[in-house]
C-alpha positions as CSV (number, residue, x, y, z in Angstrom):
1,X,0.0,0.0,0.0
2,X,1.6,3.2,-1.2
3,X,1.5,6.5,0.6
4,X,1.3,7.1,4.4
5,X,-0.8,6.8,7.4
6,X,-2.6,10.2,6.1
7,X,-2.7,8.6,2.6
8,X,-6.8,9.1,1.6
9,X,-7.2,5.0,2.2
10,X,-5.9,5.1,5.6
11,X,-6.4,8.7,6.3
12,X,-10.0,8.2,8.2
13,X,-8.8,4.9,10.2
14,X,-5.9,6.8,11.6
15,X,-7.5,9.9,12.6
16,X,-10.4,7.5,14.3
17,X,-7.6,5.5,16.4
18,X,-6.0,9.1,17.3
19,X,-9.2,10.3,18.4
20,X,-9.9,7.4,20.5
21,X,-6.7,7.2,21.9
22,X,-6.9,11.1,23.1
23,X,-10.3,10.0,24.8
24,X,-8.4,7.5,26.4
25,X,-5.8,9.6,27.2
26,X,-8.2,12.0,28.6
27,X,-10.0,10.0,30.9
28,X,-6.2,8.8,32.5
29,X,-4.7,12.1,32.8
30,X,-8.2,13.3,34.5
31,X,-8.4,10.6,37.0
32,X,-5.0,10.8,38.5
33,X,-4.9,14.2,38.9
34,X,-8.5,14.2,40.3
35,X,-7.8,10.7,42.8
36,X,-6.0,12.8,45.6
37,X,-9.6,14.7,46.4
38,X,-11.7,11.8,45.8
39,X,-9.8,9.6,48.1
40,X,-10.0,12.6,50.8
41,X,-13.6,12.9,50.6
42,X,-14.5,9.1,50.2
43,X,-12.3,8.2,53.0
44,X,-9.4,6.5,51.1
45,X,-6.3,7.6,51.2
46,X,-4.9,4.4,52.9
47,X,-6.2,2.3,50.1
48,X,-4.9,5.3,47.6
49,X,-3.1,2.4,45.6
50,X,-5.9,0.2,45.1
51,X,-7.8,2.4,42.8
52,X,-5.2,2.3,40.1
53,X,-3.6,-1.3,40.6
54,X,-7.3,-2.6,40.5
55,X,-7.5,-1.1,37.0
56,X,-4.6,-2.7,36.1
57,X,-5.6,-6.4,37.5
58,X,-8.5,-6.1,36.0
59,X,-7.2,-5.4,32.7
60,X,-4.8,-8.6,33.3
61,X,-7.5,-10.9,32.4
62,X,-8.9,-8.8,29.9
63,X,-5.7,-8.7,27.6
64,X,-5.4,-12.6,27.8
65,X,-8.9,-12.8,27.0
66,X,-8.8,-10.5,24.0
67,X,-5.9,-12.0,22.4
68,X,-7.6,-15.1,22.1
69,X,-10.5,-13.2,21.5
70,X,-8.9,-10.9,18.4
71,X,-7.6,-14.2,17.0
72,X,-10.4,-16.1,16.4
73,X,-12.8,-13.2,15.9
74,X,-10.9,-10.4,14.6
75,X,-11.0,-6.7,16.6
76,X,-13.7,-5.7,16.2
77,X,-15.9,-7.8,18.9
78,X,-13.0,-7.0,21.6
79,X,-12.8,-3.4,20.4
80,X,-16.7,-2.7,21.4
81,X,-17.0,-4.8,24.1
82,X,-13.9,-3.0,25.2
83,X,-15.4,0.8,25.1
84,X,-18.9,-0.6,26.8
85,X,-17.0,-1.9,29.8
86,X,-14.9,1.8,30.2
87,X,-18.1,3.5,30.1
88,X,-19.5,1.2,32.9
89,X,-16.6,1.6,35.1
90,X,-16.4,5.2,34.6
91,X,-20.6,5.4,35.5
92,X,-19.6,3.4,38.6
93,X,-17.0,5.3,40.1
94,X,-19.0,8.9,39.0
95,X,-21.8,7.9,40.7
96,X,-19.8,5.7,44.2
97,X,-20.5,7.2,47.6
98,X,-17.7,5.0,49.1
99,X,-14.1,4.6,48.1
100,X,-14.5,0.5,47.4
101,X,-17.3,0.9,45.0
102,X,-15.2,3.7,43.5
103,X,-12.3,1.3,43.0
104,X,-14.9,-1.7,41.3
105,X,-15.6,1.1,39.2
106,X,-12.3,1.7,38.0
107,X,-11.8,-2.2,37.5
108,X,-14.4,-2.6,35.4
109,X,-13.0,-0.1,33.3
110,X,-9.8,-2.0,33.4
111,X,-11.4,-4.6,31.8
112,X,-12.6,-2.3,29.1
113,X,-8.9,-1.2,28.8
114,X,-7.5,-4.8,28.2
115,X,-9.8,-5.5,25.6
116,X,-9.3,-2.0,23.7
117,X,-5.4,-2.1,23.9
118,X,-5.3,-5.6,22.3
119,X,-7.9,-4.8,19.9
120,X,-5.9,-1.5,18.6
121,X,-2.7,-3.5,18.6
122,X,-4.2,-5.6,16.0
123,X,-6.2,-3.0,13.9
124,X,-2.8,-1.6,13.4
125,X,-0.9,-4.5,12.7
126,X,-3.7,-5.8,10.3
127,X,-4.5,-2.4,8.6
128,X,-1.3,-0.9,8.4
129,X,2.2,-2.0,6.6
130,X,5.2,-2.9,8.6
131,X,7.3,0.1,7.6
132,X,4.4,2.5,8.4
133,X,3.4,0.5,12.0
134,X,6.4,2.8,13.8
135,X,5.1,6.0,12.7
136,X,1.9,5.1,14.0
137,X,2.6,4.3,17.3
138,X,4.6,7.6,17.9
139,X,1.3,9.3,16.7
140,X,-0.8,7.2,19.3
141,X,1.6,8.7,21.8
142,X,1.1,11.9,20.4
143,X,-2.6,11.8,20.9
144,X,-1.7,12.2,24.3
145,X,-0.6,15.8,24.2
146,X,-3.8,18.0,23.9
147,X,-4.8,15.6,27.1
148,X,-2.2,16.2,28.6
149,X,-2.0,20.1,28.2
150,X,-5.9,20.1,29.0
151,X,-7.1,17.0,31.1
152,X,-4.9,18.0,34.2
153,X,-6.0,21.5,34.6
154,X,-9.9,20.7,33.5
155,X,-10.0,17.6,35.7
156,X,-8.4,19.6,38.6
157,X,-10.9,22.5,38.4
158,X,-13.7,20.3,38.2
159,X,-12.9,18.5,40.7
160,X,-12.3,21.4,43.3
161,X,-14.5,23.8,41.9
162,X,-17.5,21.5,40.3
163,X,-17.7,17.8,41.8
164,X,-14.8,15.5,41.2
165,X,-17.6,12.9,39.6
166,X,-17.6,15.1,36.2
167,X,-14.0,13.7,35.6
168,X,-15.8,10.5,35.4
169,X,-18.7,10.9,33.8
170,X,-17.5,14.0,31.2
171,X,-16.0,11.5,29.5
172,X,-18.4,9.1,28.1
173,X,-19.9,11.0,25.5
174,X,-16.3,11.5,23.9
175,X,-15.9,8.3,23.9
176,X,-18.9,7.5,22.0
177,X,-18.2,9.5,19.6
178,X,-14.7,7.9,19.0
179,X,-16.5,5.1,18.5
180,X,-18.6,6.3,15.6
181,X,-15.6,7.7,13.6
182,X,-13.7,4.3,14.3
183,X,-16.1,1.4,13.9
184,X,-17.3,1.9,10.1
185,X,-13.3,1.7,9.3
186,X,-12.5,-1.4,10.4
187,X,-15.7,-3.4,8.6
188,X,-13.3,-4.9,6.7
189,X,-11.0,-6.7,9.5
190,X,-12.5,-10.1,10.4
191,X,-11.0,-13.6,11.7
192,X,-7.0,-14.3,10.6
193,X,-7.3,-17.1,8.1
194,X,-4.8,-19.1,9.8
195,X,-5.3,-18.3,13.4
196,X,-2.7,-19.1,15.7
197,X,-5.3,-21.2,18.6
198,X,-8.8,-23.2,18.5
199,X,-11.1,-22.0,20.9
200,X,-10.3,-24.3,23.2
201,X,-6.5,-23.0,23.5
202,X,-8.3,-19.3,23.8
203,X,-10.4,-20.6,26.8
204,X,-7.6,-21.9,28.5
205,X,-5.2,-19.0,28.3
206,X,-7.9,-16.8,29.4
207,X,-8.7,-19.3,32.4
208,X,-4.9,-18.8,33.3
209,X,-5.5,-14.9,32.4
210,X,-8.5,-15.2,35.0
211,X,-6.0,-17.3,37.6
212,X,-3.2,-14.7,37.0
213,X,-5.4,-11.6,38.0
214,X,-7.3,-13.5,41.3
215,X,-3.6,-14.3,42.4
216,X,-2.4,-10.7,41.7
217,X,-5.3,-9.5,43.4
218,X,-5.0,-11.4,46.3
219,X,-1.2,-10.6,47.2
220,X,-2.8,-6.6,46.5
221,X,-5.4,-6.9,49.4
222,X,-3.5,-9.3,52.0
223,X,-0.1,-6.8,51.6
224,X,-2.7,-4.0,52.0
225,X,-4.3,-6.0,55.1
226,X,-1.0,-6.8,56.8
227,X,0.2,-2.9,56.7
228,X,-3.1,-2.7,58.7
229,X,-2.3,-5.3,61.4
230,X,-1.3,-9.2,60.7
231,X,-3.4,-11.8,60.9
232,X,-1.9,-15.4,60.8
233,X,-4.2,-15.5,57.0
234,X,-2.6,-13.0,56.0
235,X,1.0,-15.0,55.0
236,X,-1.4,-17.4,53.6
237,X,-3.1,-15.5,51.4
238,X,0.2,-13.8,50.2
239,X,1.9,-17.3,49.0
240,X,-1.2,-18.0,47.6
241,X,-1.5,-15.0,45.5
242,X,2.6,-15.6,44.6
243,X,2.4,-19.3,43.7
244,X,-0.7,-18.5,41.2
245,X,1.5,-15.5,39.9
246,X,4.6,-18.3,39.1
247,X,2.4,-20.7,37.7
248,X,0.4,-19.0,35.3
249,X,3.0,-16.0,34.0
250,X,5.7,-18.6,32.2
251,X,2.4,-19.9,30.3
252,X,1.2,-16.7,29.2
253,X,3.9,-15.1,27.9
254,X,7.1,-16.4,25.5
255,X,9.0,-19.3,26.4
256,X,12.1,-18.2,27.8
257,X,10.5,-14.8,29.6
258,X,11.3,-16.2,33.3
259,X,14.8,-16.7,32.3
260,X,15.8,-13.4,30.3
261,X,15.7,-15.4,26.5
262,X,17.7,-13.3,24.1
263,X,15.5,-11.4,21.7
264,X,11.5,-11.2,22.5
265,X,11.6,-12.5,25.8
266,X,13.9,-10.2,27.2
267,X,11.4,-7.5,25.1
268,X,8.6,-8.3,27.2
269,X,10.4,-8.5,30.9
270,X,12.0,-4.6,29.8
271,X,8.5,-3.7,29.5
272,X,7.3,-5.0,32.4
273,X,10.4,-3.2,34.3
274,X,9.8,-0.2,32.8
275,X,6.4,0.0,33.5
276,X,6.5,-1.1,37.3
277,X,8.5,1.9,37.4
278,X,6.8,4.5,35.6
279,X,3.3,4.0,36.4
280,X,3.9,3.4,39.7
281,X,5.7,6.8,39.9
282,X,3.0,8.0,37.6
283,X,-0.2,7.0,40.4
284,X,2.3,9.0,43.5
285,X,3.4,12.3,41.8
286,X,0.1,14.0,42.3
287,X,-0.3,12.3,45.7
288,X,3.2,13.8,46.5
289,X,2.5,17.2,45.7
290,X,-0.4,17.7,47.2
291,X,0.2,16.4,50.5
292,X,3.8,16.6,50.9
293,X,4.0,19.7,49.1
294,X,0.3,21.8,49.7
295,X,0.1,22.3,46.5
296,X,-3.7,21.9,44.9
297,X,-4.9,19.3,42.4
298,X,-4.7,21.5,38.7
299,X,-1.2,22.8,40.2
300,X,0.1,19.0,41.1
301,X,-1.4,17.3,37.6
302,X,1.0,19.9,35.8
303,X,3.8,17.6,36.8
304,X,1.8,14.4,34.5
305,X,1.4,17.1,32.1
306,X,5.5,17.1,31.7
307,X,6.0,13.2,31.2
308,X,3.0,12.5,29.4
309,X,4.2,15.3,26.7
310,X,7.7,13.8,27.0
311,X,6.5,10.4,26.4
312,X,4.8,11.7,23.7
313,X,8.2,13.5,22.1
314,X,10.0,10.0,22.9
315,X,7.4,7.7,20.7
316,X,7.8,10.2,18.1
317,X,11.6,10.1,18.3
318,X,12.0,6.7,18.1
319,X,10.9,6.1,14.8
320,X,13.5,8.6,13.0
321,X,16.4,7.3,15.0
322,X,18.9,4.8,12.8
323,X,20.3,2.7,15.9
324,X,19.6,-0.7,16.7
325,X,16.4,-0.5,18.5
326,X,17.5,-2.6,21.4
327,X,19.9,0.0,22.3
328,X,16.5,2.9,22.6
329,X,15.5,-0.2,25.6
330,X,19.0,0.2,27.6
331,X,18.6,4.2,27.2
332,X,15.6,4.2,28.0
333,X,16.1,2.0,31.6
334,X,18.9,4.0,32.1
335,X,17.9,7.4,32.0
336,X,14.7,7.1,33.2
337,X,16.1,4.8,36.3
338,X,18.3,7.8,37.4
339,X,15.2,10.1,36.5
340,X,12.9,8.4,38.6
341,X,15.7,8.3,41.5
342,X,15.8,12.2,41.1
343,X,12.6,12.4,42.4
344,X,13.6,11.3,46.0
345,X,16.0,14.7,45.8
346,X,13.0,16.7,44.6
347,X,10.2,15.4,47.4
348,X,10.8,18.5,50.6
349,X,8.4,21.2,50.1
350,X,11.4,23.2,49.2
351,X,12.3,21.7,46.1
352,X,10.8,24.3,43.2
353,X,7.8,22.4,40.9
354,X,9.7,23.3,37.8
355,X,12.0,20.8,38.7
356,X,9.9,17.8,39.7
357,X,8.6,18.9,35.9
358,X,11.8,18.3,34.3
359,X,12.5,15.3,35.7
360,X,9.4,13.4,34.9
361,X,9.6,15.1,31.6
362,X,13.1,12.9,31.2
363,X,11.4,10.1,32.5
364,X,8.3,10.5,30.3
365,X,10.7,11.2,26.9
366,X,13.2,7.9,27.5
367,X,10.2,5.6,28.5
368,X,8.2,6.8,25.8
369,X,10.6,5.7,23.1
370,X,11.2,2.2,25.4
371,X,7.6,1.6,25.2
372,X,6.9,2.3,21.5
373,X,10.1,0.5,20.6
374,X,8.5,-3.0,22.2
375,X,5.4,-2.6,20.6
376,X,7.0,-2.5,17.1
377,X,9.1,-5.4,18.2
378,X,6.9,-7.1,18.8
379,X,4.5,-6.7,15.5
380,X,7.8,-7.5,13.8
381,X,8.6,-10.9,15.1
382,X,5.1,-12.0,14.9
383,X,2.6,-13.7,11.8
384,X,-0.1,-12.2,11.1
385,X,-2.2,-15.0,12.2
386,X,0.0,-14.8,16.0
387,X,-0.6,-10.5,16.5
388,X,-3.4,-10.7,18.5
389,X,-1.6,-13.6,21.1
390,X,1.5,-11.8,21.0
391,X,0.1,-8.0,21.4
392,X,-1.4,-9.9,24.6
393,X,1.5,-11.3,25.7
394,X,3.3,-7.9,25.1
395,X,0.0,-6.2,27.4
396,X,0.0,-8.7,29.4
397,X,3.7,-7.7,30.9
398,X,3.0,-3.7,30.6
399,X,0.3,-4.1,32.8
400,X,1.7,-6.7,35.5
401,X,4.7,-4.8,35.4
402,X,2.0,-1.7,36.4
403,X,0.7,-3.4,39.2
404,X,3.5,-4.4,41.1
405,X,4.4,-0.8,40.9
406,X,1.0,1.0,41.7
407,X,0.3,-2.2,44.9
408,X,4.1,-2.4,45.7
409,X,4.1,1.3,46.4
410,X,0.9,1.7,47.7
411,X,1.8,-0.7,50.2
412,X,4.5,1.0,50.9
413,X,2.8,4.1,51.5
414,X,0.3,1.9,53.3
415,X,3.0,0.3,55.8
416,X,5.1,3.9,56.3
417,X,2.7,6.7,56.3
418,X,1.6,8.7,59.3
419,X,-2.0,9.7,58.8
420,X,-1.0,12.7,61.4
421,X,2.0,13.7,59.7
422,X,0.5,13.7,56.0
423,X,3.6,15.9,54.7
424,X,5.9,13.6,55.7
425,X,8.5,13.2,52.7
426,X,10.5,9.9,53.8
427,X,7.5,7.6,52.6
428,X,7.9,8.9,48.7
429,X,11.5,9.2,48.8
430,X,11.3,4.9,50.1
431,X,8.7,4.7,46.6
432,X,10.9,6.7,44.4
433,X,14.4,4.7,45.2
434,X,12.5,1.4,45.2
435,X,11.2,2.5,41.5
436,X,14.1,3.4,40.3
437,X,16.3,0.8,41.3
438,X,13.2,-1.4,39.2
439,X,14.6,0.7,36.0
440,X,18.0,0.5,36.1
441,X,17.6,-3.6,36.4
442,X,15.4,-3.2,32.5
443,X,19.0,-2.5,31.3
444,X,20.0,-6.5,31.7
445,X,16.8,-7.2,30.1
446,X,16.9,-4.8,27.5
447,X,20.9,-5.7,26.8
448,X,19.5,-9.1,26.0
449,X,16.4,-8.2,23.4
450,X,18.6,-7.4,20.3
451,X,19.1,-10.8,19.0
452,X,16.2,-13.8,19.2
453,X,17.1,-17.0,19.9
454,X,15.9,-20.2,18.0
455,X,14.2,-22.4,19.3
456,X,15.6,-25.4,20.7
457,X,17.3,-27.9,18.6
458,X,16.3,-25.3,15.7
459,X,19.1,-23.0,14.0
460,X,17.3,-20.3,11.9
461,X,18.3,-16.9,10.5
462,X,15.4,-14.7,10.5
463,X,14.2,-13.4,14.0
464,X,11.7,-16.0,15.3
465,X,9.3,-15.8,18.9
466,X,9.3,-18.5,21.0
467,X,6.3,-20.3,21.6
468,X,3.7,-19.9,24.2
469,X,2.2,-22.4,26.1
């Protein structure tokens, strides 16, 4: 297909994805800058982590589910379904009087986020060529920066002028709209001739997706009840939560992920790094700046506005840059490792918001590169008949690398905070070292994703994945 992603064939279909993307986008930018306030009025500021690691469980068995899904059925279904379950977890938290019911909310629309994630990945692997697939996910980053200028700054004026419940429910009716430029674009993408699983292989990888998120959830509440006070269920319920964690993950994602494979392997545990460390340091900022630093919520989201435009900057970059692309995933956990540490300099009241700004800015520019660099890996080591299980597999890592940041440092701002001290600085500068030190460990991994192994027994030329189970 000549031209490029503006070219009059796939002119409408990209400016559809961009404007659902920015919705998206939106709605994330709106909520963390809003959650300080709504935890303060709904009484949940010791369960501040919850509300975003939920989201992400949920979305664990959502993205397994949805690369089976995409598969056997094609996008479209999963797209949908996808958008219907974020509007119902956004009506749920816009309407909760309680801080738990808020959090179901924001599961729910994890769920909806799973299945859109995958869906996109394979609407652009399908619909686009290989050499245009780069450039189009540094314009899906992109789509971020109107949000990002806008969403903190709305979401934080609503939120402490208005009711905090309009970041919530503002949103749907952009979302519908999305929907309606998007869905008449894709007619044309059905079920992969040769799809890579029956549904019987789809049904058992989402059980395991299923088993993976209960487990994750588990660990998430029993850490969150031993910061509370232990109870001799409490140890139980963490190896629990652990063992279905180590028995499902090495099934989900490539063979060789546990034990750093060379090539995509290694691809998918730098993502995972990387994102324990950014969004966890992501779901905090705002929390830091308004408690440890008095500032209010508009003033504190202008910090997400800085690394969400530098994230943007950084997917852009990375497809004009001539280097080997595994050496964008060792930049990238290197810089934004000693980025992230930064923070724990930057956390006293003195320290000027300018430079809180710049440093997540960093963060946001090298992980933003990172993250677009693993997506196109991953399209490019994968048939088109395996996209939708390896755009899964590829989610599937972002996001449980997201959760054990957001729960890991909630729990520690669980275990160390002192609800009569709430400008206390020593419980972020714990989160912010912790983080980092999760970064700078992506280097090994990302060292090790330049050149794919074969499989065993098999000596091949071309880049192959290894097999999941």
């Amino acid at each position: 297909m000549g031209g490029g992603a503006l070219s009059p064939a796939l002119r409408p279909l990209t400016i559809g994805i961009l404007a659902l993307v920015s919705c998206v986008a939106f709605e994330a930018m709106a909520v963390a800058t809003a959650m300080p306030l709504v935890a303060r009025e709904l009484d949940g500021e010791s369960a501040y982590g919850l509300a975003f690691s939920l989201f992400l469980t949920a979305s664990l068995v959502a993205t397994v589910a949805a690369g089976a899904w995409c598969d056997l059925k094609g996008p479209r279904p999963a797209l949908l379904a996808g958008l219907a379950l974020i509007c119902g977890g956004l009506l749920v938290s816009g309407f909760a009087t309680a801080f738990a019911v808020m959090a179901l909310g924001r599961a729910v629309s994890g769920l909806g986020g799973g299945l859109l994630i995958v869906a996109l990945y394979v609407i652009i692997g399908e619909a686009y060529p290989a050499r245009l697939q780069a450039v189009v996910f540094g314009w899906l980053a992109a789509a971020w920066v109107l949000p990002s200028l806008v969403g903190p700054l709305l979401a934080g004026y609503l939120a402490e002028s208005v009711s905090w419940r309009w970041v919530f429910l503002g949103v749907m009716p952009i979302i519908a709209l999305s929907l309606a430029l998007v869905w008449p674009r894709i007619s044309s993408l059905g079920a992969p001739q040769h799809g890579s699983m029956d549904a019987a292989t789809g049904r058992r990888r989402s059980l395991l997706g299923a088993i993976l998120a209960a487990g994750v959830f588990v660990v998430q509440w029993a850490v969150h009840a031993l910061a509370e006070g232990p109870e001799w269920y409490v140890p139980v319920a963490i190896v629990a939560g652990v063992v279905a964690v180590a028995l499902t993950v090495p099934r989900l994602l490539p063979a060789g992920t546990v034990v750093l494979r060379r090539g995509l392997p290694s691809v998918m545990v730098t993502r995972a790094l990387l994102a324990l460390a950014f969004f966890g340091a992501e779901a905090f900022i705002p929390l830091m700046l308004v408690t440890a630093h008095g500032l209010d919520a508009a003033v504190a989201g202008l910090a997400l506005t800085g690394g969400a435009l530098g994230w943007s900057v950084g997917s852009f970059l990375q497809s004009r840059v001539k280097i080997e692309r595994h050496r964008i995933l060792v930049c990238g956990a290197a810089v934004g490792g000693l980025s992230i540490g930064a923070l724990s300099l930057l956390s006293g009241q003195g320290s000027p918001l300018w430079l809180v700004m710049l440093a997540w800015t960093l963060t946001g520019t090298v992980l933003g590169a990172a993250f677009s660099t693993t997506s196109v890996l991953v399209l490019n080591h994968s048939e088109p008949h395996e996209r939708g299980r390896n755009s899964a597999s590829l989610q599937l890592a972002d996001q449980l690398g997201a959760v054990m940041g957001t729960a890991g440092a909630g729990a520690l701002f669980a275990a160390l905070r002192d609800p009569a001290h709430p400008e206390q600085i020593g419980v972020f500068v714990v989160i912010w070292v912790s983080l980092a030190a999760a970064a700078l460990f992506g280097i090994v991994a990302a060292a090790r994703s330049g050149v794919p192994s074969p499989p065993p027994g098999v000596r091949i030329v071309e880049s192959r994945q290894g097999e999941s189970a």
